[in-house]
C-alpha positions in Angstrom: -74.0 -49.1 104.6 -70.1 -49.0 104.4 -68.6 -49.4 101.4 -65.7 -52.2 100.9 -62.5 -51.2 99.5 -60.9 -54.3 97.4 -57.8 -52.7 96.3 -54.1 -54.1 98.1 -51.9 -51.7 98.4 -49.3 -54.3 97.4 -50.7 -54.9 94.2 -50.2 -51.1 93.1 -46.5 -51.1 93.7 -45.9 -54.3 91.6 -47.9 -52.3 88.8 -45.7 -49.4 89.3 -42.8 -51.1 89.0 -43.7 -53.2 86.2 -44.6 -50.1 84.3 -41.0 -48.6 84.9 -39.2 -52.2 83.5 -41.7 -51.9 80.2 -39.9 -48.0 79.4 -36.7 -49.2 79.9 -37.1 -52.0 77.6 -38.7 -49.9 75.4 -35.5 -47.3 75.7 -32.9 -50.2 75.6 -34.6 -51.5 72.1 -34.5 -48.2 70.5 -30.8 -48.0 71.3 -30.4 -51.3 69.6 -32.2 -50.0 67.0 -30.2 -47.2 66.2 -26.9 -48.7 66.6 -28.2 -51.6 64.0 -29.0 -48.6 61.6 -26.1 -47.1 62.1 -23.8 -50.5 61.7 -25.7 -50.3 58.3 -25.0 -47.2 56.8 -21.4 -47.7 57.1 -19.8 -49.4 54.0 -18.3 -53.3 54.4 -14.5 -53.3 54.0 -12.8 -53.3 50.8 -11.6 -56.4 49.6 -7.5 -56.4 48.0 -9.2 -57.2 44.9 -11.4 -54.0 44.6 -8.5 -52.1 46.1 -6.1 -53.3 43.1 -8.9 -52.4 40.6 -9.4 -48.7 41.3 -5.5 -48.5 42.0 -5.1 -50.2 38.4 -8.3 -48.1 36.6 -6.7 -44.7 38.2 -3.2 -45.5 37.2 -4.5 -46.7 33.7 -6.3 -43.2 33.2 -3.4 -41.0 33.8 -0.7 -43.5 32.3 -3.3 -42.7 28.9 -2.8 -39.2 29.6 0.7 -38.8 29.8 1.6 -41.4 27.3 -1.1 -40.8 24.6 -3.0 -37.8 24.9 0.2 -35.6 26.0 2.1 -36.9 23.0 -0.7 -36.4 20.8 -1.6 -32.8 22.1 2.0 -31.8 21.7 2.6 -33.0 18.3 -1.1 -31.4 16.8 -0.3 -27.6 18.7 3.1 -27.3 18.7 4.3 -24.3 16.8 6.6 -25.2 14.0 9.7 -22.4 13.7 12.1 -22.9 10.9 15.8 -21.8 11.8 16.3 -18.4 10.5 19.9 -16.9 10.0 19.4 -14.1 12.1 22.3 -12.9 12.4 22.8 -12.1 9.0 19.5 -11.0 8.8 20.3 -8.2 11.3 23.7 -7.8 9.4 22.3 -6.7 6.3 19.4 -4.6 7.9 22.2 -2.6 9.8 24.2 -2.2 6.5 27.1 -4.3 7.6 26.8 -6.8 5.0 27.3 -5.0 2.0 28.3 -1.6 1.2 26.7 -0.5 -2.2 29.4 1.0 -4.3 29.3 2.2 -8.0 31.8 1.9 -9.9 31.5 3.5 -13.5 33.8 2.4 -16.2 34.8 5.4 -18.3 36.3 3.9 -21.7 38.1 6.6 -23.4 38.9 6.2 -27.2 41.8 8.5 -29.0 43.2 7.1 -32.1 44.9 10.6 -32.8 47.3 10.1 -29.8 50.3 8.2 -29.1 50.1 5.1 -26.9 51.9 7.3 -23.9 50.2 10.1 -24.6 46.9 8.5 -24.6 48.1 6.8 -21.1 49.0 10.1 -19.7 45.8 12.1 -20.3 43.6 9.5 -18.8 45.7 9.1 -15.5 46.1 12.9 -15.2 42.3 13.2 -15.9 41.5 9.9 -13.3 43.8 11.9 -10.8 41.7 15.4 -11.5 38.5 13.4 -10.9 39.1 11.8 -7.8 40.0 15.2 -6.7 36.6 16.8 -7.6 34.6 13.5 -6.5 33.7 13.8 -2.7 31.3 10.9 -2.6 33.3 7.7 -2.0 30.6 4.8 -2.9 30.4 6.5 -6.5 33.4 6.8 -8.8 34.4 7.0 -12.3 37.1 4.8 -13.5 38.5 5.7 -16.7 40.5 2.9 -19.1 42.0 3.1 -22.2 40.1 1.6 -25.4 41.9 -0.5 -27.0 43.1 0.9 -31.0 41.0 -1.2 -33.6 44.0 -2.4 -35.3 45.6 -3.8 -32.1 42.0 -5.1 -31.6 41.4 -7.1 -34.3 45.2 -8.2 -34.7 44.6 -9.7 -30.7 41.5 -11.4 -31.8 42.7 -12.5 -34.9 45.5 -14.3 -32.8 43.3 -16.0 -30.5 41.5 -17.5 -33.4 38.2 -15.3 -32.9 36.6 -12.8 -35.2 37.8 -9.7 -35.4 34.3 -8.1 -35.1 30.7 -8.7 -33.5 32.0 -10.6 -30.2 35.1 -8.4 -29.1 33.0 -5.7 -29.8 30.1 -6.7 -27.2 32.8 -7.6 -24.7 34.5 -4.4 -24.9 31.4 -2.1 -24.3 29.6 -4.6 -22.2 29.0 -2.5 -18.4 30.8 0.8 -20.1 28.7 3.6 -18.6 30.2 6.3 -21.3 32.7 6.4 -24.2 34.9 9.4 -24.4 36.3 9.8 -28.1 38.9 12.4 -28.2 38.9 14.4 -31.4 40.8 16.5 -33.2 39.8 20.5 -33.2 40.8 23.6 -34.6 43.9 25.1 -33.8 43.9 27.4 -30.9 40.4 26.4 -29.8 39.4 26.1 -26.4 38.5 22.0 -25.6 34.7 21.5 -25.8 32.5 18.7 -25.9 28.8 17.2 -27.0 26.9 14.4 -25.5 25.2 12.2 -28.2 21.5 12.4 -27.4 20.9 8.7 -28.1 23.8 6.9 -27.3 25.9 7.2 -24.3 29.1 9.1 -25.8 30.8 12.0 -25.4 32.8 13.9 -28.0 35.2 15.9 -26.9 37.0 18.2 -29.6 40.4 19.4 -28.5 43.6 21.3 -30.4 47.0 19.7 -31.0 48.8 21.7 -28.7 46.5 20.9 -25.8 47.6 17.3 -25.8 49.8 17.0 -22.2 53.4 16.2 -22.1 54.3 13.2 -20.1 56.5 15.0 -18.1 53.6 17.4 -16.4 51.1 16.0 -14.0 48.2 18.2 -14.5 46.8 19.7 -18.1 43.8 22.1 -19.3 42.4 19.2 -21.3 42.2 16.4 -18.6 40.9 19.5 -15.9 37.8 19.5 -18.9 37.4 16.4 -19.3 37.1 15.9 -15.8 34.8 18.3 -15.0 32.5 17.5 -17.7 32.5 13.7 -16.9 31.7 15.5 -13.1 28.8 17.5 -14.4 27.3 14.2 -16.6 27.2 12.3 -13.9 26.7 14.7 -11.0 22.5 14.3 -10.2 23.5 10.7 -10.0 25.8 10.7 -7.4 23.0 12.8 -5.7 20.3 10.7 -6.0 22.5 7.9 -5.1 23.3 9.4 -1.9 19.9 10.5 -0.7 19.0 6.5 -1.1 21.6 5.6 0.6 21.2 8.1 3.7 17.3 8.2 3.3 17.1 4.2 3.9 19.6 3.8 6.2 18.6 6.3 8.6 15.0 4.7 8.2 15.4 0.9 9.2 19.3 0.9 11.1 19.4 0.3 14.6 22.5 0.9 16.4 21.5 -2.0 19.1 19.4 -4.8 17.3 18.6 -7.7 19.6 19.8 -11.2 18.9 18.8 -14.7 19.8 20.4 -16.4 23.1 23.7 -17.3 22.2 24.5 -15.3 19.0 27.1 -12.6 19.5 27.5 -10.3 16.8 30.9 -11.0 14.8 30.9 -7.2 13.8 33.4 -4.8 15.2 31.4 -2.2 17.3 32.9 0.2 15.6 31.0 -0.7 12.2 27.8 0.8 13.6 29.6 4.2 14.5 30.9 3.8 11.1 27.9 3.5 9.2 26.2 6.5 11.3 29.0 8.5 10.3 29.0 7.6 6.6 24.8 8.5 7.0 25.6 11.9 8.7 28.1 12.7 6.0 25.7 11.7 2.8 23.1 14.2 4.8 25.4 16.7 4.9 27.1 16.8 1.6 23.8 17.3 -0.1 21.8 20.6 -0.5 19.0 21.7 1.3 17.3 22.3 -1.4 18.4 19.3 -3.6 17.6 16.9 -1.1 13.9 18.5 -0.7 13.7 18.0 -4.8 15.1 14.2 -4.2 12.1 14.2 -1.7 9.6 15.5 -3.8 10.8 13.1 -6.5 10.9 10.1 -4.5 7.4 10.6 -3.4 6.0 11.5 -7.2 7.4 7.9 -8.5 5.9 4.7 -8.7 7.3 2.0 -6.5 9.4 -0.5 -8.6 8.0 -3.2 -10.3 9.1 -5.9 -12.9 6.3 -5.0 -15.0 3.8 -2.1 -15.2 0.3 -2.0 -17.0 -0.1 1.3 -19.4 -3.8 2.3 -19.3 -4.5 5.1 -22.2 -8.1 6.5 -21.6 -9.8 9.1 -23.9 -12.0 11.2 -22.6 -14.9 13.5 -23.6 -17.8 15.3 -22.7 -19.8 14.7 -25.8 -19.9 12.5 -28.4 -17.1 13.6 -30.6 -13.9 12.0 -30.8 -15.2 8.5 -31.1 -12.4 7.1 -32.3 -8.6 7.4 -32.5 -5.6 5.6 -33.9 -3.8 5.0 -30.7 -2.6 2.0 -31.7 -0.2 2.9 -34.4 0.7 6.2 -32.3 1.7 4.1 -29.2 3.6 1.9 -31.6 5.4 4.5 -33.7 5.8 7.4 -30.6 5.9 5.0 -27.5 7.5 1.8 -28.5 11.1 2.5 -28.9 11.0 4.4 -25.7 9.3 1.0 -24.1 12.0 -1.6 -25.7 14.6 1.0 -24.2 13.4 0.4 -20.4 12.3 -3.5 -21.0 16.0 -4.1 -19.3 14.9 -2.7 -16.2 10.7 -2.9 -16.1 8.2 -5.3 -18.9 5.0 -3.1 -19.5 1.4 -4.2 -21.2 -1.1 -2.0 -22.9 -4.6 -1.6 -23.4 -6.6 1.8 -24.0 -10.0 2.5 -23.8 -12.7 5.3 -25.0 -15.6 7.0 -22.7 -17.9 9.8 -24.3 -20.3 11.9 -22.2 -17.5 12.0 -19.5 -18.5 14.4 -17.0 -16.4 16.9 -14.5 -16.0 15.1 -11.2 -18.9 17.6 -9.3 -15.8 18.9 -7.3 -14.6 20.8 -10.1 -16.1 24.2 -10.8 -17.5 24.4 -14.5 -14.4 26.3 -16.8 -14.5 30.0 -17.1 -14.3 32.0 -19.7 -12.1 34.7 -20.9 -12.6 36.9 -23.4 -8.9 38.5 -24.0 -7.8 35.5 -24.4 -10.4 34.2 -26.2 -9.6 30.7 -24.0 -11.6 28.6 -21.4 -9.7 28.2 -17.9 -9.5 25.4 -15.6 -8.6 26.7 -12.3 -5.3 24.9 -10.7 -7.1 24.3 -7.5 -9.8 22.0 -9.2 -6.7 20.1 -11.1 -6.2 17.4 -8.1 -10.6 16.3 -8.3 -10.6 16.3 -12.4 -10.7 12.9 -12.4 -14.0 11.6 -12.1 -13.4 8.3 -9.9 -17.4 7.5 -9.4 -18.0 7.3 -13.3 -15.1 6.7 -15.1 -13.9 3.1 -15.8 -9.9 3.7 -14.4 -9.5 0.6 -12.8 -6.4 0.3 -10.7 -6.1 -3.3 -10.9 -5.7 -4.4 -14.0 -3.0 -6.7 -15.2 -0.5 -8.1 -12.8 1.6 -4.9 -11.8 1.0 -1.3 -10.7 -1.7 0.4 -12.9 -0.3 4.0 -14.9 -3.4 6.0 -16.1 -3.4 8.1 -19.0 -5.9 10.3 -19.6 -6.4 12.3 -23.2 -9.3 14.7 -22.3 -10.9 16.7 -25.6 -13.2 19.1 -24.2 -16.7 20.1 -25.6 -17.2 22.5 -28.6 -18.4 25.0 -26.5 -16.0 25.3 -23.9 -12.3 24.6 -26.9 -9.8 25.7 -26.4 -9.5 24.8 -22.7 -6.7 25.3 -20.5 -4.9 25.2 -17.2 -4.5 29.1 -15.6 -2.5 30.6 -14.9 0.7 30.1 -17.2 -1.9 28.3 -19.6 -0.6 24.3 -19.4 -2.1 21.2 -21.0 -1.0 19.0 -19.1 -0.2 17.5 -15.0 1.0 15.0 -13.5 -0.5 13.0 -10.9 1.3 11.4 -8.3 2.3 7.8 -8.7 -0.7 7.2 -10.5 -0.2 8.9 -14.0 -1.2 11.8 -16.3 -3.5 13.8 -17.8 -3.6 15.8 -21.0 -5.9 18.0 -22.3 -6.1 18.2 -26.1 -7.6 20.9 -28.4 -7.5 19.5 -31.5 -7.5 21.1 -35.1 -11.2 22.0 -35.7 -12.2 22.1 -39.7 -14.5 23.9 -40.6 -17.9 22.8 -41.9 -19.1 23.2 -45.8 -21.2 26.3 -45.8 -25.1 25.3 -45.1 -27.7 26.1 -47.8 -30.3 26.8 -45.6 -28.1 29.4 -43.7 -28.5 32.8 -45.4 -25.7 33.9 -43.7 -23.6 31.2 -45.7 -21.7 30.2 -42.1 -22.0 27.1 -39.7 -20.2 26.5 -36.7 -17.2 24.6 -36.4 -17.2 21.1 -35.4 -15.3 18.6 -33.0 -13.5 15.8 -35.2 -14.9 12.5 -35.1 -11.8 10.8 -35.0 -8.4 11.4 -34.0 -5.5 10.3 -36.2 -2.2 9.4 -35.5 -0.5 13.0 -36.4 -2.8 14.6 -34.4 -1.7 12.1 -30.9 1.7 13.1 -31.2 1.3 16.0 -28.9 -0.2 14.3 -26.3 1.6 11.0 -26.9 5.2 13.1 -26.1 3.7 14.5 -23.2 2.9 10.9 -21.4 6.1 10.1 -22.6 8.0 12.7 -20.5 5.3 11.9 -17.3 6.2 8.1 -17.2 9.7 9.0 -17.2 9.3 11.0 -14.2 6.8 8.2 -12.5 9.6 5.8 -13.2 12.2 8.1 -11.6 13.9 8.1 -14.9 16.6 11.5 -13.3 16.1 14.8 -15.7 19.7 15.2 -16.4 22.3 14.5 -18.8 19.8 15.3 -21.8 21.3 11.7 -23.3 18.6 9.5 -22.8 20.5 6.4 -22.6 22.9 7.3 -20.0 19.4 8.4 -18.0 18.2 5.0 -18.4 21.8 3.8 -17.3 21.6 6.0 -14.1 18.0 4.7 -13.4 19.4 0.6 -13.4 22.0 1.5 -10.7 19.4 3.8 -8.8 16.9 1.0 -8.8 19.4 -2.1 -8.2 20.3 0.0 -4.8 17.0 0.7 -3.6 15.9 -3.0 -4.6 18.8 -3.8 -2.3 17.9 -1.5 0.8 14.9 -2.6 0.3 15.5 -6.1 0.7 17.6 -5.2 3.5 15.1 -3.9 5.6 12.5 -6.5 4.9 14.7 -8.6 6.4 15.7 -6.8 9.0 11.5 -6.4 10.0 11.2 -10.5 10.1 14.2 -10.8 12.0 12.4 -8.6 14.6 9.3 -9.6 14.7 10.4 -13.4 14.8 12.9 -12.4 18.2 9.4 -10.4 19.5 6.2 -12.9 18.7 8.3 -16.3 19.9 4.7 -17.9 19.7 4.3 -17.1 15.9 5.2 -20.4 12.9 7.7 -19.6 11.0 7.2 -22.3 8.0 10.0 -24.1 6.0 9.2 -21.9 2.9 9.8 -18.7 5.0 13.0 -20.2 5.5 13.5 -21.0 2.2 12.9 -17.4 0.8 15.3 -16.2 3.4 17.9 -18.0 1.9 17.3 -17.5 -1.6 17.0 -13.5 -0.6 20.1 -13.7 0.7 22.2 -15.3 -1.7 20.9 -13.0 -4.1 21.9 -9.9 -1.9 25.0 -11.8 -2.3 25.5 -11.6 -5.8 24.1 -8.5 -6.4 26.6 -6.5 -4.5 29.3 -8.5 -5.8 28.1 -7.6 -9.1 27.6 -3.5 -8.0 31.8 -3.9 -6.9 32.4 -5.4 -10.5 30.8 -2.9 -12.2 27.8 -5.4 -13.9 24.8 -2.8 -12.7 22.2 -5.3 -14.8 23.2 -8.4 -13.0 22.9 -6.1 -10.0 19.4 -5.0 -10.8 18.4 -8.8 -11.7 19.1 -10.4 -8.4 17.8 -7.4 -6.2 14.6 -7.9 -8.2 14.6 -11.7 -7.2 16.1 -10.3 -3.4 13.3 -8.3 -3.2 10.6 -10.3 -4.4 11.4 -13.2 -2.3 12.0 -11.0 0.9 8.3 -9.8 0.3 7.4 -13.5 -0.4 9.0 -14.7 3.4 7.7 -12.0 5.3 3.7 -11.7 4.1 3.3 -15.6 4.5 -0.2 -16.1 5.2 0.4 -18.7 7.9 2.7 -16.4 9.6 0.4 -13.2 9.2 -2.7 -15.6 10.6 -1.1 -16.0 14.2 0.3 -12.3 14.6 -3.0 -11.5 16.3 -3.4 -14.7 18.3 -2.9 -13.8 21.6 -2.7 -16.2 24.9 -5.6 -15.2 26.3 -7.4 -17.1 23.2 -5.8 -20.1 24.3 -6.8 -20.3 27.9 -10.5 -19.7 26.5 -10.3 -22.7 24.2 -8.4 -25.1 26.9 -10.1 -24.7 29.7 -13.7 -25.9 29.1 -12.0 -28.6 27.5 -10.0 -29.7 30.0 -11.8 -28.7 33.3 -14.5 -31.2 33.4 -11.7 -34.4 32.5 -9.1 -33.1 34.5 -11.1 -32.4 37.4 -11.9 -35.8 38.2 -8.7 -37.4 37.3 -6.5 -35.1 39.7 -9.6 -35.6 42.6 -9.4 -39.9 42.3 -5.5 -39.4 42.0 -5.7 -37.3 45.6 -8.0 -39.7 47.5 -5.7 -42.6 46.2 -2.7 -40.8 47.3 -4.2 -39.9 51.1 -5.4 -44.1 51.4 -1.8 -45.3 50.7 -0.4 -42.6 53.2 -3.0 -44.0 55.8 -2.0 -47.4 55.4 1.4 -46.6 56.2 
């Protein structure tokens, strides 16, 4: 049967094509699709409204900044720096300020002579000693006392007493009093030094007296030399300070602040190194290596100082000792003597069963002597630091230990070998003394058939028996005070040690200012407070008026405002604010800022940008 075929052929084209017209209205709605999402996504247009708001909210935050937080930031770090005179800061560091002279007054007192006469020995013995005298900042200027009877006839006239007042004016800031006194006949001129008070007597013969009508005589060659000799370890001393500090903090080139010249001549600096190379020079090796030794031994100076007396002992005997009257009776006068230059407080204390310091080998026998021996070599560990209460801090100056050691009854008498001493000094820190004191013996013992018993230690220690040891500390804190060893008078030493102290007081200042000077120019970072300033001043005014009173002559005026120089020179440059920021370096700063500032200025510089790049596009 054949089979019928129903399909048109016509009817499989319009399929065809009605198929292709379906895809691309399926293609042409997808496009619409995606441009509609796309027309989306893209933001509307900024109105001028929202446009003036971020303009006004960006403008707002960074007129806050620069108006408010800048100001603010700026006023809370800024470094305060008080204006320091450094210029004469430098000046007096370099040693062009002042130039520390002595002048001694030299009152000379002959009643035996004539008026003229008396005139003519003391310029022919003023011209002899400027001759011998070869160190210009110290010289002796001699004057002519004044007769009693013309004194007291001058004061009666100006309606004042004729005694007491004149008297004090006369010998106020006379370093010595030569009284010229008649001798034997055909003697040579000789001379003593009272040993406590500061006059020389000088015995001479009639026919040694000058005539007016030669310039040059034995007598005032004598008296010359003698005043030469008196006052020759001063001058010394004097010049080793002098040389010593200024070759230790002068700088021939300091630097200065922009704008400050120096008003100095150059030629001051090549001045003062030549007056430093000559001071070297004119001393001794081997004096200046004793002024060394000497300088290192003493204490630094101090207004006051706190006497420690310690006794000592390895048993139980001494227990007690009158110290108290013995300081006052042995020590006080020597005390009241130095309260112009240094105050000093007392306290003493006892320790039994003081041990050796284990450093120290046990003392040693010897039988020839019949002595125990320390060895020298164990003298520097005696003291027992670990156990025995000597406190370097008590009071409110520098600490001087004393220290009164009695050794045990088995090992008395004890000594130092080799030459057998009882005594050392220690460094600017104090003394020790070893004392062997008297040892009774006791009442014979019953119960001994022998009829003997051993000597004992004393159980107490009175005052006669502390002399010894008391003279000994006395001599020790005259060298820790720097107190000079010469002449044997003890109140021109104390005379000598004013002046010594008023000029290293006043180097000392010197320098101190001369350190904050440099290290204000060097750390220009660091706050300098008002009361830095302040001290500067007040240190400087005093430097002032204590070399004015050096030229004049008033050496305990000196010494009183180169203590307050000092002291506030010290003050100004140890100021704890100032101290704080010397180790403060930039470095710190960046750490502390930038985690601050990095997360607020980050977006503030990024909203300013994209503001900036709109306006430029809308031009």
């Amino acid at each position: 049967m054949p089979v019928e075929h129903d399909d048109d052929p016509d009817e499989g084209l319009e399929e065809e094509g009605d198929q292709d017209a379906s895809e691309a209205l399926d293609d042409t709605s997808e496009a619409n699709i995606v441009s509609q999402v796309a027309a989306k996504r893209e933001p509307p247009p900024e109105s001028p409204e929202s446009i003036c708001i971020r303009t006004f909210v960006i403008l707002s935050c960074w007129a806050l900044v620069v108006f408010l937080g800048l100001p603010i930031w700026w006023k809370t770090t800024t470094i305060y720096r008080a204006n320091l005179p450094l210029q004469q800061m430098m000046e007096w560091a370099d040693g062009k300020a002042c130039r520390p002279v002595f002048p001694l007054r030299i009152s000379i007192e002959a009643p035996l002579l004539q008026q003229q006469e008396a005139q003519h020995l003391v310029r022919t013995t003023q011209h002899a000693l400027d001759d011998l005298n070869e160190f210009s900042a110290h010289h002796l200027r001699l004057q002519l006392s004044q007769p009693p009877t013309a004194r007291n006839a001058s004061m009666t006239s100006k309606g004042l007493p004729s005694e007491g007042i004149y008297v004090q004016e006369e010998q106020a800031d006379v370093a010595l009093v030569v009284r010229l006194r008649s001798g034997d006949a055909g003697s040579t001129p000789s001379a003593e030094l009272q040993q406590y008070s500061p006059t020389l007597d000088v015995f001479y013969a009639p026919n040694q007296i000058p005539s007016t009508s030669v310039s040059s005589s034995p007598l005032a060659s004598f008296i010359a030399n003698k005043l030469q000799e008196i006052f020759a370890e001063e001058q010394a001393i004097i010049a080793y300070i002098l040389s010593a500090s200024n070759s230790g903090y002068t700088s021939p080139q300091s630097p200065l602040p922009a704008g400050q010249t120096s008003q100095t001549p150059q030629s001051s600096s090549a001045l003062s190194r030549e007056q430093r190379s000559s001071l070297i020079k004119s001393l001794p090796a081997d004096l200046a290596d004793s002024l060394a030794r000497r300088t290192t031994r003493s204490l630094k100076y101090s207004p006051t100082y706190h006497l420690t007396f310690s006794l000592f002992t390895p048993s139980a005997a001494p227990s007690s000792w009158e110290i108290s009257s013995a300081i006052s009776d042995y020590l006080t006068p020597l005390l009241d003597s130095l309260s112009p230059i240094s105050n000093f407080t007392i306290d003493t204390q006892v320790q039994l069963y003081a041990s050796f310091s284990p450093s120290v080998q046990d003392p040693t026998y010897d039988p020839s002597q019949n002595i125990w021996t320390l060895r020298r070599e164990d003298l520097s560990g005696f003291i027992n630091a670990a156990e025995w209460p000597l406190s370097p801090s008590i009071g409110i100056g520098p600490t001087v230990n004393f220290v009164l050691y009695v050794p045990s009854q088995s090992t008395t008498p004890l000594v130092v070998a080799p030459n057998n001493g009882h005594s050392w000094l220690i460094p600017q820190w104090g003394g020790v003394t070893i004392l062997n004191p008297p040892i009774p013996k006791a009442p014979p013992n019953s119960n001994n058939n022998n009829n003997t018993s051993q000597p004992q230690i004393p159980l107490h220690l009175p005052k006669e028996t502390l002399l010894p040891p008391l003279q000994t500390f006395t001599h020790q804190l005259l060298s820790l005070l720097g107190v000079p060893h010469s002449p044997p008078s003890l109140p021109l030493r104390l005379l000598t040690l004013t002046r010594v102290r008023s000029a290293s007081l006043i180097l000392s200042a010197s320098s101190t200012l001369g350190s904050l000077a440099r290290l204000t120019l060097a750390l220009p970072s660091i706050s300098i407070p008002q009361t830095v300033a302040t001290s500067i001043t007040q240190t400087i005014s005093h430097l002032n008026s204590a070399c004015n009173d050096l030229k004049d002559g008033r050496f305990e005026n000196a010494l009183e405002n180169a203590r307050i120089a000092e002291r506030e020179a010290e003050k100004g440059f140890f100021e704890k604010s100032m101290v704080g920021q010397v180790y403060f370096p930039d470095e710190h700063k960046v750490a502390v800022y930038l985690p601050l500032l990095g997360p607020v200025g980050v977006p503030l510089v990024m909203g300013l940008l994209k503001e900036g790049k709109r306006v430029w596009r809308g031009r």
